[in-house]
Backbone as ProteinMPNN parsed JSONL, in Angstrom:
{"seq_chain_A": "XXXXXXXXXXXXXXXXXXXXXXXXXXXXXXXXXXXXXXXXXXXXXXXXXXXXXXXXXXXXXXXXXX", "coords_chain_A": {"N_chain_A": [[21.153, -3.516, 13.8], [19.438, -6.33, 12.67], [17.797, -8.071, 10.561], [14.821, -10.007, 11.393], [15.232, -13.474, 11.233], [14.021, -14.972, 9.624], [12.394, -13.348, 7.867], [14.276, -13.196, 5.842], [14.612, -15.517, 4.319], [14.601, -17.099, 1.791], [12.277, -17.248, -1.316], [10.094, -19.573, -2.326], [9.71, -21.409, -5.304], [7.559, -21.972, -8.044], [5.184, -24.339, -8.011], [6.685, -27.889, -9.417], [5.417, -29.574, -12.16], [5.853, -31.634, -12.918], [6.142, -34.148, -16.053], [3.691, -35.046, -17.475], [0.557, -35.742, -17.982], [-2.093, -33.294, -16.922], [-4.894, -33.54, -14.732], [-8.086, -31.872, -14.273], [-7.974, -30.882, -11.595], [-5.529, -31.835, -10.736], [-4.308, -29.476, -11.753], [-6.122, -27.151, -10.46], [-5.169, -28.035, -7.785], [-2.687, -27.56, -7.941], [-1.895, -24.695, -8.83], [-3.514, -23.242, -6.753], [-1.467, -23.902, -4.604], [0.814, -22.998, -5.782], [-0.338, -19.665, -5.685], [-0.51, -19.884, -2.749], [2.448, -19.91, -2.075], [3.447, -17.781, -3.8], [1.485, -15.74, -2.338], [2.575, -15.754, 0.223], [5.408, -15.242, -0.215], [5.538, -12.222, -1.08], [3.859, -11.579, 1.742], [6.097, -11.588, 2.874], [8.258, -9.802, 2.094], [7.047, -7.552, 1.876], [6.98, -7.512, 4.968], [9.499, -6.995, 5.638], [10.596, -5.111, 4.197], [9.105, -3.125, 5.438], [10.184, -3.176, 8.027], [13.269, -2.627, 7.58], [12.041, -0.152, 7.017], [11.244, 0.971, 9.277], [13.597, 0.543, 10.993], [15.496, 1.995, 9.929], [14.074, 5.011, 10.315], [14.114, 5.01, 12.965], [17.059, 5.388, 13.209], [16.773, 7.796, 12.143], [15.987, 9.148, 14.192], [13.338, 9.884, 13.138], [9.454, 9.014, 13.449], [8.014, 6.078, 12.114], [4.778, 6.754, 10.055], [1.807, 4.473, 10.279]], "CA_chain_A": [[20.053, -4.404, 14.053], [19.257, -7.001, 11.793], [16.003, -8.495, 10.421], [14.597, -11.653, 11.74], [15.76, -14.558, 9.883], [12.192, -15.887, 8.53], [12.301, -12.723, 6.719], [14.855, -13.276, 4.638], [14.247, -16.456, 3.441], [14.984, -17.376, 0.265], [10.913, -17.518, -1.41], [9.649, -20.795, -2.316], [9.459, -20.907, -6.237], [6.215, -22.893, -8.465], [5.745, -26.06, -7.726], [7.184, -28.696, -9.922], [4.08, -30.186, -12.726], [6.225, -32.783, -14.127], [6.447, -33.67, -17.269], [2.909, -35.774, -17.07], [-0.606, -34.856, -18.155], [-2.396, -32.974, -15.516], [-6.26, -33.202, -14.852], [-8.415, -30.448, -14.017], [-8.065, -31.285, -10.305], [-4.497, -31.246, -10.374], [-3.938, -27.724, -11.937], [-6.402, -26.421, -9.279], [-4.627, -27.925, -6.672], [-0.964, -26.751, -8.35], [-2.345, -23.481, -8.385], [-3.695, -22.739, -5.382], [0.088, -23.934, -4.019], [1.796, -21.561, -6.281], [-0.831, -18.71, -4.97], [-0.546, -19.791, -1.62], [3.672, -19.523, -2.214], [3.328, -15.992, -3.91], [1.371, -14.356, -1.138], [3.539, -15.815, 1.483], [6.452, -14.748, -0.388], [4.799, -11.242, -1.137], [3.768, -11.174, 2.866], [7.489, -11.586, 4.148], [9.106, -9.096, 1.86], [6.39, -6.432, 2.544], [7.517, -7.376, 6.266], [11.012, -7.111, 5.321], [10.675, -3.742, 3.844], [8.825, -2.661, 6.933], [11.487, -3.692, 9.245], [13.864, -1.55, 7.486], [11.473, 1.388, 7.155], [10.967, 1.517, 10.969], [15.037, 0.721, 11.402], [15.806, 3.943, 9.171], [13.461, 5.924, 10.985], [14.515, 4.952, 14.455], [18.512, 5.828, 13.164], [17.184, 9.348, 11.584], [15.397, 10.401, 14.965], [11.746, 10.131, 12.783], [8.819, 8.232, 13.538], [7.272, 5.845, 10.866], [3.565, 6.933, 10.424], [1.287, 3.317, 10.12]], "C_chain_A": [[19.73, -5.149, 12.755], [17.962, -7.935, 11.609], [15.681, -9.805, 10.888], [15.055, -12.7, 10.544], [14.66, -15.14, 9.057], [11.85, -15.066, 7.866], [13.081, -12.508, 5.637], [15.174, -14.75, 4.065], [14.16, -16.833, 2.062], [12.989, -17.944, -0.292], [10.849, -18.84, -2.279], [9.418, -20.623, -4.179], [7.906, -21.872, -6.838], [6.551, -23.831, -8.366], [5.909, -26.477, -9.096], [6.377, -29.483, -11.075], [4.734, -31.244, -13.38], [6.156, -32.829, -15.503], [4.57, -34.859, -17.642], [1.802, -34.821, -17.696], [-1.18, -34.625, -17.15], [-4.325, -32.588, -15.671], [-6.168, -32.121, -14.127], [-8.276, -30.726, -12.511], [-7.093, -31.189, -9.859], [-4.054, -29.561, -10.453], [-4.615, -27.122, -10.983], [-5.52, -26.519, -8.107], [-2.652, -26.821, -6.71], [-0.51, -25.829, -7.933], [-2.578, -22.607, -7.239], [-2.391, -22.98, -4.467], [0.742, -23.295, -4.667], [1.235, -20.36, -6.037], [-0.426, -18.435, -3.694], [1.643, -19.421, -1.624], [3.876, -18.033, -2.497], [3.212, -15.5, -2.638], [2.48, -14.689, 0.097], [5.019, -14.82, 1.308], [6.124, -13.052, -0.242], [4.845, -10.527, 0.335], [4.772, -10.613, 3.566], [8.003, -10.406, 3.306], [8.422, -7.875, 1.867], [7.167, -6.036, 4.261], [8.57, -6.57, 6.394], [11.494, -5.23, 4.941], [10.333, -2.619, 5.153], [9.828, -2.603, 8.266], [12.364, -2.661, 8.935], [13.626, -0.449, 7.425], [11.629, 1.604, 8.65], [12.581, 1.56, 11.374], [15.486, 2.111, 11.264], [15.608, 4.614, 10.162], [14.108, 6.036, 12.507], [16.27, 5.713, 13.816], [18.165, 7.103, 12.87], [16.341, 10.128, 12.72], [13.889, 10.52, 14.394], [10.948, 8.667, 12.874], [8.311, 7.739, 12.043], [5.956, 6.139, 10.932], [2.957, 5.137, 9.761], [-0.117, 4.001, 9.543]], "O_chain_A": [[19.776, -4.477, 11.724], [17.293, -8.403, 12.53], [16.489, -10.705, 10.658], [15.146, -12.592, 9.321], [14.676, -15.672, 7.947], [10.997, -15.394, 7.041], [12.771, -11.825, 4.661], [16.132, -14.889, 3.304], [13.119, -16.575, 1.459], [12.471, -18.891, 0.299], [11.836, -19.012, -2.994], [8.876, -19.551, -4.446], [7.226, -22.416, -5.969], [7.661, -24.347, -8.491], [5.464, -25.767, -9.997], [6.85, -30.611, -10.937], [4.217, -31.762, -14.37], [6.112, -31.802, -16.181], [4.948, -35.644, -18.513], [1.917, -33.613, -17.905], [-1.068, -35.448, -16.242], [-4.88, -31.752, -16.384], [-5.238, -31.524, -13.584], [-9.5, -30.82, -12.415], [-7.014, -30.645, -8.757], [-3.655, -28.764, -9.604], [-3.883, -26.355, -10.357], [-5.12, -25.542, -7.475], [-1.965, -26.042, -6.049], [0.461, -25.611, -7.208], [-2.01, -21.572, -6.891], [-2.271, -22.189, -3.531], [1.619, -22.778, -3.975], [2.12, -19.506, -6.08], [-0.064, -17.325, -3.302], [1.941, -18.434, -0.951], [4.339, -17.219, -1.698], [4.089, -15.024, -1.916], [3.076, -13.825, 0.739], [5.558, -14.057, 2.109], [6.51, -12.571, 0.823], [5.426, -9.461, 0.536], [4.757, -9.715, 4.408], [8.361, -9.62, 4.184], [9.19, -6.913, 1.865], [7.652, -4.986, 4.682], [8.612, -5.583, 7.129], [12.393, -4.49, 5.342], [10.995, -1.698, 5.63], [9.906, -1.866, 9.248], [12.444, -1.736, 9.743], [14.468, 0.422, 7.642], [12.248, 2.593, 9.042], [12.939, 2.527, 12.046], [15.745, 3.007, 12.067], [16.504, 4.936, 10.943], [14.508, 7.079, 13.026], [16.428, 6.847, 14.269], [19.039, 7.905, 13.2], [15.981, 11.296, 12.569], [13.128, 11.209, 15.074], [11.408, 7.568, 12.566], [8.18, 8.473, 11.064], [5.562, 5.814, 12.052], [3.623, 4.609, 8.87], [-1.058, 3.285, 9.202]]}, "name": "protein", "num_of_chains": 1, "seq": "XXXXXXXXXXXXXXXXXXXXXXXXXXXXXXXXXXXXXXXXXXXXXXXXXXXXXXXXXXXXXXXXXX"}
C-alpha cells in the first residue's frame, strides 16, 4: 500500500525576496508565506509518518493507539 500522492510532495521552500529593498509590509507579508509553507510542509509529513505508522501496524497484526 502506498501513501497518497499529496503526501509526498516535494515541500515548498522560502519564498524568493529578491535582491531589492523590502519594506516593513513586505517582510510581514514574506513571512507569513514562509510560515504558512512550513506548517503545511510540517502538516503533510506528520501525515506521512502517520500513514506509515498505521501501515506497520496493520502488517504486524497491532493496532495504532490515537
Amino acid at each position: 500500500m502506498a501513501p497518497d500522492s499529496a503526501l509526498v510532495q516535494k515541500c515548498a521552500g522560502p519564498v524568493d525576496i529578491g535582491d531589492k529593498e523590502l519594506t516593513q509590509a513586505d517582510l510581514e507579508r514574506l513571512w507569513i508565506s514562509d510560515r504558512q509553507r512550513l506548517l503545511t510542509c510540517v502538516r503533510r509529513h506528520l501525515a506521512l509518518v502517520g500513514f506509515y505508522a498505521d501501515r506497520d501496524a496493520g502488517l504486524s497484526g497491532k493496532a495504532v493507539q490515537k
